[in-house]
N, C-alpha and C positions, 0 to 999 in steps of 0.2 A: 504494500500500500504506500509505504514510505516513497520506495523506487516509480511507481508511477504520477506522485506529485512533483516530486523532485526534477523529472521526466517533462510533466507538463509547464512549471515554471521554468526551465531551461529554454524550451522552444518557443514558451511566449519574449522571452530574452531576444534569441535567435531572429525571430521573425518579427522582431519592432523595427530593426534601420528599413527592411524592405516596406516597410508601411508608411514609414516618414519619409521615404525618397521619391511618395506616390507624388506629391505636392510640388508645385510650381506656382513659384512669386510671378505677380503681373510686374508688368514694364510699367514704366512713366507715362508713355504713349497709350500703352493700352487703359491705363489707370483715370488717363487725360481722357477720353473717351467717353469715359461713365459720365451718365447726366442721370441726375435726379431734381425730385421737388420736393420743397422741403413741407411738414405738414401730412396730417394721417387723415386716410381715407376710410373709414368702416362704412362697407356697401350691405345693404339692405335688403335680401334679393326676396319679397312677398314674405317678409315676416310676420308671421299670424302669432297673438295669445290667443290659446285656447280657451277654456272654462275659466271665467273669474268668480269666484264668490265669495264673502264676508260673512262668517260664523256669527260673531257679533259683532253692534255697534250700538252701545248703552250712554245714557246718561241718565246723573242719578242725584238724588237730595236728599236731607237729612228728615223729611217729614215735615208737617206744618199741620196745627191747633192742635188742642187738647184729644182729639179723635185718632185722628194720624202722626202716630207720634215718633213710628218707627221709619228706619229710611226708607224711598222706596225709586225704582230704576223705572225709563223708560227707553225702548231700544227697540233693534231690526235685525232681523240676519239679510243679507242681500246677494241677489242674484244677476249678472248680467247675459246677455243670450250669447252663445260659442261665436268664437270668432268676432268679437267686436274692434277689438283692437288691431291693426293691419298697418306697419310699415314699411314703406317703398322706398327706394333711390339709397341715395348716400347721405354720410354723416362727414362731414370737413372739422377736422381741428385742427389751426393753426395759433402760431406765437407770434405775436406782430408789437411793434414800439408807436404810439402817437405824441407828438412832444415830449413830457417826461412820463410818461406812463406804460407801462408796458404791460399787454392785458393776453389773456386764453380765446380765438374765437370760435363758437362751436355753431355751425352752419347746420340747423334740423335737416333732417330725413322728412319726407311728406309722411306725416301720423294723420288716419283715420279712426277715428272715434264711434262706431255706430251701429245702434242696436236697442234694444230693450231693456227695462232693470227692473224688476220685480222685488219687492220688498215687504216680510212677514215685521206689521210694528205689533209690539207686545209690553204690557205693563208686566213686570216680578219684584220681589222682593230683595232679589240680587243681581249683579251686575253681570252675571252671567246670563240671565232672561230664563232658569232654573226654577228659583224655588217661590211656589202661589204665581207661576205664572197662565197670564190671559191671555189672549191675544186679538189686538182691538181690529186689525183689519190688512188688509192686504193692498197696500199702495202699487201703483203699476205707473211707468215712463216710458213712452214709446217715441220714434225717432229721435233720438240721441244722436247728435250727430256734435263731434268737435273737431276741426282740422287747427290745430298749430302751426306754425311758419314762424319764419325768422332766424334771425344769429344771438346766442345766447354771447354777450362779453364777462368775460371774470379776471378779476384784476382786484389787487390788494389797497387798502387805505390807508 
């Protein structure tokens, strides 16, 4: 067992200059050649979220008069319909200088917003929509539609 590790770190020895003499440094000329731009591109190619939904969404008070004395929550779980969310094309970040200011700019991707949302509201006893909970009705929002645009700038103060 000894003999065949012994064996195999030998020949990984053996066989490293043949592996480093694979490589070839570019020239001046060839190196002069290369053109880039500077700035990241993240391309978007029919980006879909699938299913979105929201377990809970509470808000809650400590109670009010002599009746209601205990806290008590009011909240939703929510549903949006598949596929709402869909974006296209590219995202640009670049670094850029204006007078003395040097800022991030981040050029959106075309974002589609659109669909349905369905929403279960319920009064409980806890912030979880758990315990003595009712539930007072079923809210519904149909086309939904938000498209964003623009270049986001970030820059320090």
């Amino acid at each position: 067992m000894k003999r065949i590790l012994l064996l195999t770190v030998i020949a990984v020895f053996v066989m490293m200059p043949f592996a480093s003499f694979a490589k070839t440094a570019i020239s001046d000329s060839e190196l002069g050649a290369v053109t880039a731009q500077t700035g990241v591109t993240i391309d978007f190619t029919d980006f879909r979220l699938g299913s979105i939904s929201i377990g809970t969404i509470s808000w809650g008070d400590n109670g009010f008069g002599s009746t209601y004395t205990g806290e008590g929550w009011v909240g939703q779980s929510l549903t949006l319909s598949d596929n709402a969310v869909n974006i296209t094309g590219t995202m640009d970040i670049d670094v850029g200088t204006s007078g003395n200011r040097t800022a991030i700019g981040i050029k959106l991707p075309t974002i589609n917003v659109t669909g349905n949302v369905e929403m279960v509201v319920k009064l409980a006893a806890d912030k979880t929509l758990t315990t003595n909970a009712g539930i007072l009705g079923t809210s519904y929002i149909s086309g939904l539609s938000i498209n964003p645009s623009g270049t986001l700038i970030i820059y320090a103060h």
